[in-house]
Backbone and ligand atoms as CSV (ligand in chain L), in Angstrom:
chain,resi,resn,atom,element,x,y,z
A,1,UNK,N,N,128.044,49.775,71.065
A,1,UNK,CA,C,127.715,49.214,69.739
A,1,UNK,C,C,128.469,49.945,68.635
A,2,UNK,N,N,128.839,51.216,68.672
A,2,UNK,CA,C,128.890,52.072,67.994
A,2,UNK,C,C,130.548,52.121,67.772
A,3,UNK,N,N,131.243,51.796,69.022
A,3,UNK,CA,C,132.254,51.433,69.279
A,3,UNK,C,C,133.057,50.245,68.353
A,4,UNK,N,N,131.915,49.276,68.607
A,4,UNK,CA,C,132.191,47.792,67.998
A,4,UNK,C,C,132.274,47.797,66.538
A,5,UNK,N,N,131.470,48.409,66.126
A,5,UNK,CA,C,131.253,48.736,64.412
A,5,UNK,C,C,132.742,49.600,64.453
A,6,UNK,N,N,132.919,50.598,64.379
A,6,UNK,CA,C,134.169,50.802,64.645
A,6,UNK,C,C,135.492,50.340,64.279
A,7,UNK,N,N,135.624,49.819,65.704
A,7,UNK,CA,C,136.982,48.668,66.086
A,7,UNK,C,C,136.852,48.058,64.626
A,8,UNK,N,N,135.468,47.217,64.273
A,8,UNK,CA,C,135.599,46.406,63.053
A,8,UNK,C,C,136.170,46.178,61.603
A,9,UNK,N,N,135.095,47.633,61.593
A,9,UNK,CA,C,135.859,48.988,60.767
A,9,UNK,C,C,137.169,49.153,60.250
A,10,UNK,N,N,137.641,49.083,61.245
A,10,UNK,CA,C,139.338,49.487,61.768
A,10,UNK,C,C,139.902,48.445,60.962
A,11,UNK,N,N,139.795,47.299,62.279
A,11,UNK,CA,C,140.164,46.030,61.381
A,11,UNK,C,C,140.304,45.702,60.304
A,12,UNK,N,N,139.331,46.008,59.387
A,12,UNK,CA,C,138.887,45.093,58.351
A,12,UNK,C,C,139.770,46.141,57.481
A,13,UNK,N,N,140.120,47.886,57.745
A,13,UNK,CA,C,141.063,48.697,56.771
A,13,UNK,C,C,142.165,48.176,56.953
A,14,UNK,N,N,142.470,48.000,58.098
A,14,UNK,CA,C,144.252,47.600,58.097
A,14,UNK,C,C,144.393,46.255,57.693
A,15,UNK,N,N,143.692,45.063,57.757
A,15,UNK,CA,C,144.106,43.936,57.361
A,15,UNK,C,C,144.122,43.814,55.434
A,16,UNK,N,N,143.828,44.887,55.021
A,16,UNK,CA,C,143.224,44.733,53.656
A,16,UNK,C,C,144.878,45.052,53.287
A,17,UNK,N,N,145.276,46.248,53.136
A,17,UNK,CA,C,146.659,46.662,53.008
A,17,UNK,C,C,147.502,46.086,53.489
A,18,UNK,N,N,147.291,45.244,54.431
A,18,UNK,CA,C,148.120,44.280,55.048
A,18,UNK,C,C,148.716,42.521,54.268
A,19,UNK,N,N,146.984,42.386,53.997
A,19,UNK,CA,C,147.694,40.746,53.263
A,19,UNK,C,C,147.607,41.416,51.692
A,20,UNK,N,N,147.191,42.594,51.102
A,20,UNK,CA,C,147.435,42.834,49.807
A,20,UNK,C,C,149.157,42.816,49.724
A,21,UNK,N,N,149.874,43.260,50.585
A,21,UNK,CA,C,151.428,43.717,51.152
A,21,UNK,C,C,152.040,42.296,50.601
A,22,UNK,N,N,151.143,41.511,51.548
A,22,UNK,CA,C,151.556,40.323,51.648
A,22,UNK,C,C,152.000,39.543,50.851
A,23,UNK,N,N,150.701,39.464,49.862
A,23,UNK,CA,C,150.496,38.935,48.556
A,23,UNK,C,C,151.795,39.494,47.291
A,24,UNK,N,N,152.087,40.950,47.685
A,24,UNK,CA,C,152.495,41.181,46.684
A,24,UNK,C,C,154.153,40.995,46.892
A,25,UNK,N,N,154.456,40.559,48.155
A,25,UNK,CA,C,155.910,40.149,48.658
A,25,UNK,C,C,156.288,39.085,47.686
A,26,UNK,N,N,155.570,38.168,47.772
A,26,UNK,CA,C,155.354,36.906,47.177
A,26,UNK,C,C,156.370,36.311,48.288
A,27,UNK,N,N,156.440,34.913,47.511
A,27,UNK,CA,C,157.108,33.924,48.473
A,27,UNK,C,C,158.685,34.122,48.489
A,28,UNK,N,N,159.594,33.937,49.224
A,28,UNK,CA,C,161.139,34.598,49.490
A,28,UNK,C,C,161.542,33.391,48.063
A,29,UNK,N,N,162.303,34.416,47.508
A,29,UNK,CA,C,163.650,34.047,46.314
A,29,UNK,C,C,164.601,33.214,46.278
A,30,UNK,N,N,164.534,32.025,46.005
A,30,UNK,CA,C,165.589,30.837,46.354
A,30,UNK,C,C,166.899,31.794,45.965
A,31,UNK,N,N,168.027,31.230,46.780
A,31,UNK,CA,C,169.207,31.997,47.233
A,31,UNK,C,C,170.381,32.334,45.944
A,32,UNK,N,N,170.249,33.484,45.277
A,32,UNK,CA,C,171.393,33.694,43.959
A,32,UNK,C,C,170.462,34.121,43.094
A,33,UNK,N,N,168.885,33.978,43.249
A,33,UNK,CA,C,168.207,34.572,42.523
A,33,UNK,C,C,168.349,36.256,42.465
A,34,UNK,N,N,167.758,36.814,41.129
A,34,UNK,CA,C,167.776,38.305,40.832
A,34,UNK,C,C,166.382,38.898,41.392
A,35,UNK,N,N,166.686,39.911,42.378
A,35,UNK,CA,C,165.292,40.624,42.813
A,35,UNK,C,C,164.599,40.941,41.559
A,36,UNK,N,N,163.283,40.222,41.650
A,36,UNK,CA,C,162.216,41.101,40.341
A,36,UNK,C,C,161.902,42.144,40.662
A,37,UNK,N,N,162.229,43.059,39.267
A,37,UNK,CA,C,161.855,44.443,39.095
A,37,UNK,C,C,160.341,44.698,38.679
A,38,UNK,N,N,159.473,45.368,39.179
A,38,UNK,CA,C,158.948,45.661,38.475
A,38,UNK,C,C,158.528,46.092,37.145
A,39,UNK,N,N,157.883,45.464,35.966
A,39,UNK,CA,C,158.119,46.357,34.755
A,39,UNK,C,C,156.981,47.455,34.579
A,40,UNK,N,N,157.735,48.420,34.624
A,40,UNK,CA,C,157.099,50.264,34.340
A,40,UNK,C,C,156.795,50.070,32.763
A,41,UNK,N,N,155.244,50.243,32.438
A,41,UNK,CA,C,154.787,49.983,30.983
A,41,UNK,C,C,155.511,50.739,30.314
A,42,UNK,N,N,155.897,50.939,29.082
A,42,UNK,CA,C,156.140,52.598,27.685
A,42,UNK,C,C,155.290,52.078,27.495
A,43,UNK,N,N,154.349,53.168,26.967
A,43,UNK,CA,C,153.380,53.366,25.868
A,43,UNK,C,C,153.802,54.700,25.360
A,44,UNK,N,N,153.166,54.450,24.063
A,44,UNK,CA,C,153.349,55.114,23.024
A,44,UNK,C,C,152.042,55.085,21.876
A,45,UNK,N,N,151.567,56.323,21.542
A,45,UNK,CA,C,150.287,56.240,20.226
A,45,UNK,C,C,151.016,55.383,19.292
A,46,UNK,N,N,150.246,54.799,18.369
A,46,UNK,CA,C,151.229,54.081,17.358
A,46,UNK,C,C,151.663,55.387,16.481
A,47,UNK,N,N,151.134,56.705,15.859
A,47,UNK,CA,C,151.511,57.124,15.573
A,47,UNK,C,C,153.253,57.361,15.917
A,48,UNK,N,N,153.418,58.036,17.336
A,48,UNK,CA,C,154.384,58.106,17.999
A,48,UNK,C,C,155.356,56.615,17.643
A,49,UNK,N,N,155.094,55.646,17.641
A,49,UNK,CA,C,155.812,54.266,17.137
A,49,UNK,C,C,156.390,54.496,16.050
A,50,UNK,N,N,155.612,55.036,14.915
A,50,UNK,CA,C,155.718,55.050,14.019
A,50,UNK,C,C,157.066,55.739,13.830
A,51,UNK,N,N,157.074,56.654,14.130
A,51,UNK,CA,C,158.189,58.068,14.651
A,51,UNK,C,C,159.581,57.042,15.124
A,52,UNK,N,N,159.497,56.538,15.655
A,52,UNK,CA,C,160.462,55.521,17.174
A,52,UNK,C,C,161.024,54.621,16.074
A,53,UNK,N,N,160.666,53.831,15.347
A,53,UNK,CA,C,160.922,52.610,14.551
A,53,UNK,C,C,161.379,52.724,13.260
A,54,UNK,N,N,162.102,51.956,12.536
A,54,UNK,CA,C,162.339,51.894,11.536
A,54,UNK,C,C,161.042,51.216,10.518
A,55,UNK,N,N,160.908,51.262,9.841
A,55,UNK,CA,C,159.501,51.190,9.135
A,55,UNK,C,C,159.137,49.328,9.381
A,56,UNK,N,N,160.702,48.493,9.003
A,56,UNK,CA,C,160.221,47.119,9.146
A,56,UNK,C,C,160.162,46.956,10.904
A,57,UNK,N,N,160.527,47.677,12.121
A,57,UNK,CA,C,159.879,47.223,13.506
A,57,UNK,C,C,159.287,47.372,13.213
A,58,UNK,N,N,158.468,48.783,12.538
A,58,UNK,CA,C,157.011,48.660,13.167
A,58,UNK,C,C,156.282,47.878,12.243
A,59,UNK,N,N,156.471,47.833,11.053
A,59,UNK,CA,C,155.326,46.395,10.899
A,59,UNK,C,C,155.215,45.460,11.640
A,60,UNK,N,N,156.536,44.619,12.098
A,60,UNK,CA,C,156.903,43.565,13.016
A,60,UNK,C,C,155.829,43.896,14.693
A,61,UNK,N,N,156.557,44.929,15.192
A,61,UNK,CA,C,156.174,45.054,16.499
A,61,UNK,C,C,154.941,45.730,16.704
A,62,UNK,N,N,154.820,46.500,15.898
A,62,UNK,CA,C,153.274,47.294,15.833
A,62,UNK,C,C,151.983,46.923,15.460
A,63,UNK,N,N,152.691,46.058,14.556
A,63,UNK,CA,C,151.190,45.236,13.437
A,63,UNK,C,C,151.419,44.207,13.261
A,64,UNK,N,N,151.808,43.585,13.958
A,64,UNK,CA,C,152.266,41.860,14.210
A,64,UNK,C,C,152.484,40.817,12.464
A,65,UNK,N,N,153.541,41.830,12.375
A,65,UNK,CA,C,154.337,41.616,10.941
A,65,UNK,C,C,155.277,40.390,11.081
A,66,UNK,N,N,156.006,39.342,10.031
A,66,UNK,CA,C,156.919,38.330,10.398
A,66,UNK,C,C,157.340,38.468,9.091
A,67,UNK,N,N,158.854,38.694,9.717
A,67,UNK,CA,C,159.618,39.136,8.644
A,67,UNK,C,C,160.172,37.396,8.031
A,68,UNK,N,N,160.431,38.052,6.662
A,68,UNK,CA,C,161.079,36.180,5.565
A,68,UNK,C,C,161.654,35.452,6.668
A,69,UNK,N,N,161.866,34.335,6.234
A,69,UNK,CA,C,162.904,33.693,7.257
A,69,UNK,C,C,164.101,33.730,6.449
A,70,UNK,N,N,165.225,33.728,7.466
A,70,UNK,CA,C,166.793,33.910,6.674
A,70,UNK,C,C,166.994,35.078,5.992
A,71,UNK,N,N,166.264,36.257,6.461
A,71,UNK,CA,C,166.346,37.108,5.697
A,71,UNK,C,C,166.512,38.391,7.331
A,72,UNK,N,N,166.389,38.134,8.485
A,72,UNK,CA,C,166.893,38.855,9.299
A,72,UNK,C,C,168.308,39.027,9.836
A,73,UNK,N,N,168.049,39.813,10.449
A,73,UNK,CA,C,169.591,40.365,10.964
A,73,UNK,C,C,170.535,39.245,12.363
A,74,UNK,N,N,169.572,38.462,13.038
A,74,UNK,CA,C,170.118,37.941,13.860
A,74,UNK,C,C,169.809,36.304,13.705
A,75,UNK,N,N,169.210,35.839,13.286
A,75,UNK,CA,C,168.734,34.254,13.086
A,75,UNK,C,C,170.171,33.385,12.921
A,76,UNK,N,N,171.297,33.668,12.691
A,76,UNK,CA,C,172.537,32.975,12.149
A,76,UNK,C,C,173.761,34.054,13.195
A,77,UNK,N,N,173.570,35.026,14.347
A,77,UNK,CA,C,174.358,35.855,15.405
A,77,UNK,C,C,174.510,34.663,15.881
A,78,UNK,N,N,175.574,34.500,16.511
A,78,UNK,CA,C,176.216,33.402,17.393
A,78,UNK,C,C,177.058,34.219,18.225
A,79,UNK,N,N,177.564,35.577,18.253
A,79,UNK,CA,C,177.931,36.081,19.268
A,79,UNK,C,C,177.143,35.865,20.613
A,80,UNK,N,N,178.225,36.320,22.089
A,80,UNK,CA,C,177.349,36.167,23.114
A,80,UNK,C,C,177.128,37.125,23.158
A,81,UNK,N,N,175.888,37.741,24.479
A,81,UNK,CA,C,175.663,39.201,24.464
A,81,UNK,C,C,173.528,38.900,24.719
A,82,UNK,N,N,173.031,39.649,25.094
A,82,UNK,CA,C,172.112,39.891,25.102
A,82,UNK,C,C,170.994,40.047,24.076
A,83,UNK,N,N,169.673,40.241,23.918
A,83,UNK,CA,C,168.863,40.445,23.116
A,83,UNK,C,C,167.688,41.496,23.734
A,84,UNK,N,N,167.820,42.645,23.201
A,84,UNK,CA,C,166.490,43.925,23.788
A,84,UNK,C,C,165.881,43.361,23.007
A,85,UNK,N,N,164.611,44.372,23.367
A,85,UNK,CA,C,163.264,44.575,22.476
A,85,UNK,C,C,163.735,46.265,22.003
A,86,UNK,N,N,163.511,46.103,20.495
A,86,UNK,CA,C,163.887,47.105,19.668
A,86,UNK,C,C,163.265,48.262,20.039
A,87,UNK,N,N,162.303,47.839,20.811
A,87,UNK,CA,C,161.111,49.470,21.033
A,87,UNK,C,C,161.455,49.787,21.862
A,88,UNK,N,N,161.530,49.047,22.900
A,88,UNK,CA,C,161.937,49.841,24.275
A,88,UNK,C,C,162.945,49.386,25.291
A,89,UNK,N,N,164.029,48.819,24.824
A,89,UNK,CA,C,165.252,48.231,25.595
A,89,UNK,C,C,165.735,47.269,26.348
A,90,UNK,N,N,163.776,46.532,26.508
A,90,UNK,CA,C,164.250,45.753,27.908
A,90,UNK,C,C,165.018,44.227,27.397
A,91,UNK,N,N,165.636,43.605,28.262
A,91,UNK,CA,C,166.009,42.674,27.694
A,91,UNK,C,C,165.326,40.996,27.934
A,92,UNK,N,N,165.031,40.569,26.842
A,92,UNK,CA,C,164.239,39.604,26.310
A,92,UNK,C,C,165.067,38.294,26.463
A,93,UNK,N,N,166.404,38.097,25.588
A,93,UNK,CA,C,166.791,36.731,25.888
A,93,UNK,C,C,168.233,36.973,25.854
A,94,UNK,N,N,168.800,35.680,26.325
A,94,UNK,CA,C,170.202,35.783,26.243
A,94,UNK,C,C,170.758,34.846,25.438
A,95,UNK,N,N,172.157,34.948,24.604
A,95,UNK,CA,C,172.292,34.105,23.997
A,95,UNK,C,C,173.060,33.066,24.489
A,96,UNK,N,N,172.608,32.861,25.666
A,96,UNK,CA,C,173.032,31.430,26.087
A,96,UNK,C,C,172.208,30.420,26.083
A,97,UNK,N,N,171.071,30.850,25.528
A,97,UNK,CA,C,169.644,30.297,25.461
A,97,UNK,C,C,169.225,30.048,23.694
A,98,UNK,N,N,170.539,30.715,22.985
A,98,UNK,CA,C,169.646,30.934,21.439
A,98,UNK,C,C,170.446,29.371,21.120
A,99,UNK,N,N,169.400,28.906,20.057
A,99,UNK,CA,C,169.971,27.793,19.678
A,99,UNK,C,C,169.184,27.670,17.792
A,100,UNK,N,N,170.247,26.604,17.359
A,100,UNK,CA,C,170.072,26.635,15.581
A,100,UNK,C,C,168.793,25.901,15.281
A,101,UNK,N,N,167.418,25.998,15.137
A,101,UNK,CA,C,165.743,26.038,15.456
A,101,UNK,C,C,166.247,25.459,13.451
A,102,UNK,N,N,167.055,25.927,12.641
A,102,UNK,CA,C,166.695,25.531,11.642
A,102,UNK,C,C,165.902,26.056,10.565
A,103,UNK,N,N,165.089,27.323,11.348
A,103,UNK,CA,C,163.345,27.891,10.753
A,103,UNK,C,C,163.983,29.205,9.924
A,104,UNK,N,N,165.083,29.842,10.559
A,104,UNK,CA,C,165.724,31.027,9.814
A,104,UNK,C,C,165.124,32.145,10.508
A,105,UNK,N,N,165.068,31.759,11.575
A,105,UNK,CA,C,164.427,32.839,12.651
A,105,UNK,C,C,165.327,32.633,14.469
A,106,UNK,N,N,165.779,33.978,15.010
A,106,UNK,CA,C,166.707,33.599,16.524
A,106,UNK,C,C,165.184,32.743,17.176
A,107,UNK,N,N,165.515,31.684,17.247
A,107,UNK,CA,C,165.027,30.835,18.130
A,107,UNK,C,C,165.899,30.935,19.859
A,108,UNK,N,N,164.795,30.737,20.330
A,108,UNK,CA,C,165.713,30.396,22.157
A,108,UNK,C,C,164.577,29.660,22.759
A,109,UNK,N,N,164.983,29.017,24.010
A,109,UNK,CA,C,164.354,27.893,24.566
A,109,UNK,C,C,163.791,28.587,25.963
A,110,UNK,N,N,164.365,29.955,26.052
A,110,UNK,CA,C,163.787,30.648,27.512
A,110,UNK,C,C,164.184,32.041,27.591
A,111,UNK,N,N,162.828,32.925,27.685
A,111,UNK,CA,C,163.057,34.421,27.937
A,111,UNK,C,C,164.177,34.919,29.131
A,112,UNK,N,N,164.507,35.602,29.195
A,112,UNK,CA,C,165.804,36.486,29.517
A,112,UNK,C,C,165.425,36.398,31.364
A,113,UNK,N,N,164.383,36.818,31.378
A,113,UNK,CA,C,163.442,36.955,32.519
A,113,UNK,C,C,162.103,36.018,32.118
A,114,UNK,N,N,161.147,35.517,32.892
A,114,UNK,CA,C,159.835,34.988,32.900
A,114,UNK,C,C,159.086,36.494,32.633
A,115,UNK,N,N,159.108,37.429,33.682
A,115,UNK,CA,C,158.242,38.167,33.722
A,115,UNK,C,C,158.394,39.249,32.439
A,116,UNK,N,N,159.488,38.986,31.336
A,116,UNK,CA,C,159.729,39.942,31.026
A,116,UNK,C,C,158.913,39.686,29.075
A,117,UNK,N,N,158.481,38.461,29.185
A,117,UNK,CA,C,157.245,38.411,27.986
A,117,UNK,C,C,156.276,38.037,28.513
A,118,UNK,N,N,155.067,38.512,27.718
A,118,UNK,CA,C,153.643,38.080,28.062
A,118,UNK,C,C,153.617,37.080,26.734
A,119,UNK,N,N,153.013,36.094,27.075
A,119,UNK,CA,C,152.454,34.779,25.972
A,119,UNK,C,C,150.661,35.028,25.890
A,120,UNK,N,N,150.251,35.003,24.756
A,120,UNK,CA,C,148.919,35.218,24.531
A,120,UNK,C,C,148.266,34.172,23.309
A,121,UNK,N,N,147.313,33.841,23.550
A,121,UNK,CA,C,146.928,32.803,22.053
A,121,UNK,C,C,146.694,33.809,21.014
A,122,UNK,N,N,147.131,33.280,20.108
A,122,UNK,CA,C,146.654,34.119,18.913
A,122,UNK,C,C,146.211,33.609,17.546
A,123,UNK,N,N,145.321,33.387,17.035
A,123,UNK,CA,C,144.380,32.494,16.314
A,123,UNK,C,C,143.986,32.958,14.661
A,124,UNK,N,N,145.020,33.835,14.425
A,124,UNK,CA,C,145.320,34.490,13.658
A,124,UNK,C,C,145.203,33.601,12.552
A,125,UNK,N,N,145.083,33.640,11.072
A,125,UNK,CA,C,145.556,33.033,9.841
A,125,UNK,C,C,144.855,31.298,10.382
A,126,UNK,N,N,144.639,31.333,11.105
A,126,UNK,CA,C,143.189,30.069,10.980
A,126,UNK,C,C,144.067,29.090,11.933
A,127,UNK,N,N,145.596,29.516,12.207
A,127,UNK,CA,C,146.199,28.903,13.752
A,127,UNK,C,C,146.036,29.113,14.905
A,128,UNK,N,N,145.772,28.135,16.000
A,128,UNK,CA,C,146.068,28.415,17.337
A,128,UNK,C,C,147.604,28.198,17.398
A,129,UNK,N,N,147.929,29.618,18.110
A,129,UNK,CA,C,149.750,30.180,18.557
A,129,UNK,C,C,149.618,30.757,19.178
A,130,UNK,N,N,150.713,30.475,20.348
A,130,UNK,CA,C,151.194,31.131,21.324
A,130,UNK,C,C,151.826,32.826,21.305
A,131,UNK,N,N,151.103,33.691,20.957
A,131,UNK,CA,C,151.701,34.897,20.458
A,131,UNK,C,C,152.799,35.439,21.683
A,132,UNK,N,N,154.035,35.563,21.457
A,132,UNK,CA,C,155.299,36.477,22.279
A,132,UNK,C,C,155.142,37.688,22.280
A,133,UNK,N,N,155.205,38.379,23.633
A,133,UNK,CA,C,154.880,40.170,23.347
A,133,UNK,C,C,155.976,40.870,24.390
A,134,UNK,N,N,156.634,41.644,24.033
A,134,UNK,CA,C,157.365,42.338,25.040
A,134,UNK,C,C,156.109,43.201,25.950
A,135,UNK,N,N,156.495,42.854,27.300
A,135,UNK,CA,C,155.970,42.817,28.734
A,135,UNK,C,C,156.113,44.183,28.866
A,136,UNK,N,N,156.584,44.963,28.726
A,136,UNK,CA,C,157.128,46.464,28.926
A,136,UNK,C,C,156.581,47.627,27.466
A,137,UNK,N,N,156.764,46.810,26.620
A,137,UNK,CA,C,155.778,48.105,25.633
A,137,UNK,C,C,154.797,47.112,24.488
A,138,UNK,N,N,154.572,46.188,25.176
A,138,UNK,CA,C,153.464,45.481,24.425
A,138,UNK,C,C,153.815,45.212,22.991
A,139,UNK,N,N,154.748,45.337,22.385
A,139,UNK,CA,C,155.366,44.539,21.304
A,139,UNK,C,C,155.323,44.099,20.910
A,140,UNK,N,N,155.032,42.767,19.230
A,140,UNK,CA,C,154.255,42.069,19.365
A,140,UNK,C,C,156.281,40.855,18.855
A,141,UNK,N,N,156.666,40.231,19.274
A,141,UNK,CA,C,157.792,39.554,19.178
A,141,UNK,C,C,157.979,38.720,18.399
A,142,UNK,N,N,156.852,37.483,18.312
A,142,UNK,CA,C,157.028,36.068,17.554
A,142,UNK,C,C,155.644,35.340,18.333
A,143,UNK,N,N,156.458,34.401,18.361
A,143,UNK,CA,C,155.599,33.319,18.530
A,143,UNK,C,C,156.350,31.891,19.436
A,144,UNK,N,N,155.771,31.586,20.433
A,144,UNK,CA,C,156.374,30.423,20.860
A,144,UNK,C,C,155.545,28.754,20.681
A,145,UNK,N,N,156.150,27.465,20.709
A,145,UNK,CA,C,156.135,26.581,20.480
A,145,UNK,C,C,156.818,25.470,20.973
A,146,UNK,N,N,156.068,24.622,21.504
A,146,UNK,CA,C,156.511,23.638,21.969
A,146,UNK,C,C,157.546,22.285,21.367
A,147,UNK,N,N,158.105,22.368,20.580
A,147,UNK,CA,C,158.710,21.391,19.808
A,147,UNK,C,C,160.345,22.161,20.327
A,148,UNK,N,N,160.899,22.725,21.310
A,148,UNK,CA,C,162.464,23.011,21.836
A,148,UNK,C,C,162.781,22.161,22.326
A,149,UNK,N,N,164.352,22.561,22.309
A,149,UNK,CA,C,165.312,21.530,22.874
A,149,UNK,C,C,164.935,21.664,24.739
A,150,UNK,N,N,165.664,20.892,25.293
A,150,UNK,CA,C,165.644,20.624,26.124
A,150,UNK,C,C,166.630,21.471,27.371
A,151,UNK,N,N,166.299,22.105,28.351
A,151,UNK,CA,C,165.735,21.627,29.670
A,151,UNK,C,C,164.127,22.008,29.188
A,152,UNK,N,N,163.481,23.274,28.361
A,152,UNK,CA,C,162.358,23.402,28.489
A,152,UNK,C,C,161.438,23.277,27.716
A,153,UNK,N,N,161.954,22.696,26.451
A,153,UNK,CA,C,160.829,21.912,25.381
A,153,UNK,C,C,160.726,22.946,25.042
A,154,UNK,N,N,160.822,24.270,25.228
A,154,UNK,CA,C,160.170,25.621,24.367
A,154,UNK,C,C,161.242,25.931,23.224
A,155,UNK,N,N,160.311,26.485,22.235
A,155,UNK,CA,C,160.961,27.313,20.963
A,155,UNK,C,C,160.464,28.624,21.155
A,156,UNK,N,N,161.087,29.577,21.685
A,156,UNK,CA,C,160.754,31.183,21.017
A,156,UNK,C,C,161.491,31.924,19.839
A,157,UNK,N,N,160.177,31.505,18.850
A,157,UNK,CA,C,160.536,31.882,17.630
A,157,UNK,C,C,160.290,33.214,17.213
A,158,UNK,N,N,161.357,34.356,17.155
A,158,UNK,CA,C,161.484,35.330,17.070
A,158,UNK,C,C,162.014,36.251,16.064
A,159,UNK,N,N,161.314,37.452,15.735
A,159,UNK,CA,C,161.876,37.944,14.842
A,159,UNK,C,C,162.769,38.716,14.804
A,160,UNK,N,N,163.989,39.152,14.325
A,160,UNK,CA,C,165.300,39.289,13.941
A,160,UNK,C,C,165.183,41.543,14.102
A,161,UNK,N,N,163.673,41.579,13.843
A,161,UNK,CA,C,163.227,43.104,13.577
A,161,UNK,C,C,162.850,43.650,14.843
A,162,UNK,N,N,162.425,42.820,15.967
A,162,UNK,CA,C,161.585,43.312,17.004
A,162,UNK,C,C,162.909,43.024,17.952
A,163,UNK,N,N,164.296,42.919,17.385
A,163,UNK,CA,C,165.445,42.602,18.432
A,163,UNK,C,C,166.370,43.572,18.137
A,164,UNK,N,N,167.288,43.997,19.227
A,164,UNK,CA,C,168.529,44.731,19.453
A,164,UNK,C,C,169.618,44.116,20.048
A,165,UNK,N,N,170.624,43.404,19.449
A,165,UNK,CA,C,171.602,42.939,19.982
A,165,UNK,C,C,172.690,43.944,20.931
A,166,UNK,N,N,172.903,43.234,22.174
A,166,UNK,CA,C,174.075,44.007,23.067
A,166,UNK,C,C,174.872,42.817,23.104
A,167,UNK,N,N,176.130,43.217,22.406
A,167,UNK,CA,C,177.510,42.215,22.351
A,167,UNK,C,C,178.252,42.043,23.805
A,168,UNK,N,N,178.324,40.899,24.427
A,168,UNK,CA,C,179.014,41.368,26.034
A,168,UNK,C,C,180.575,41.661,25.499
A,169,UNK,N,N,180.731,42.783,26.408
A,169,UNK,CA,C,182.170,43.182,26.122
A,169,UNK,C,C,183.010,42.228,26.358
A,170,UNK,N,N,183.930,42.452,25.096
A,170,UNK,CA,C,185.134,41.403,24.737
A,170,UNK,C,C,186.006,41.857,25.636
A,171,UNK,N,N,186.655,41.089,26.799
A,171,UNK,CA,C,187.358,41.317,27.376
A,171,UNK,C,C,189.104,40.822,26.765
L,1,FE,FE,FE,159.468,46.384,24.464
């Protein structure tokens, strides 16, 4: 009996670590896809932010600030090249994705990565919105919206303060 409890025992430890394994394999990567990285959080006290940022990120990224429109640094960039998150590097969108939204803000139709923003409602100022947050130091980005161009109907409307442009080298 004592045996049996046991064996069961047994069982029931190794199968746990086993389909958790499983689960976290996920399903195999259609072929040319990029292995997902895990994202390793930054955190930081906001104090410490405070320190890190130029005074308009951190209103933007810290205290979910939105800077004028037409009055940022990238809303009218048409170079190619990448887009970080100003706080902590990772990269957010590409500009093969930014398109002229009209609003005076870098609009794009699709994050850089899926996993690499979190979307949250945010009900703020008496709207329901899709709040944009960098995935890696919790950031607070923009805002997305359904009225984009097409393949994905999305607008990520973003602010110009919570971004770091990387120019791809001019060959
Ligand atoms: Fe970030």
């Amino acid at each position: 009996m004592n045996d049996r409890i046991l064996v069961t025992a047994l069982v029931l430890a190794l199968s746990v670590p086993a389909s958790a394994l499983a689960a976290g394999a996920g399903p195999a990567t259609p072929s040319g896809a990029r292995a997902k990285e895990a994202i390793v959080k930054v955190t930081h006290s906001e104090k410490e932010w405070q320190k890190l940022l130029t005074s308009e990120q951190f209103r933007v990224l810290r205290q979910h600030g939105t800077e004028v429109a037409f009055t940022g640094k990238y809303w009218n960039n048409h170079a190619e090249g990448t887009y970080l998150c100003a706080a902590c590097g990772l990269e957010l969108f590409s500009s093969a994705t930014k398109f002229d939204s009209g609003t005076g803000w870098p609009s794009f139709w699709q994050p850089f990565e899926k996993s690499h923003v979190i979307v949250n409602t945010d009900a703020s100022y008496g709207m329901s919105r899709d709040e944009v947050t960098c995935a890696r130091c919790g950031g607070h980005l923009g805002h997305v919206f359904d009225d984009g161009p097409k393949p994905t109907g999305l607008r990520y409307c973003i602010n110009s303060a919570a971004l770091k442009f990387a120019e791809k080298d001019k060959k």
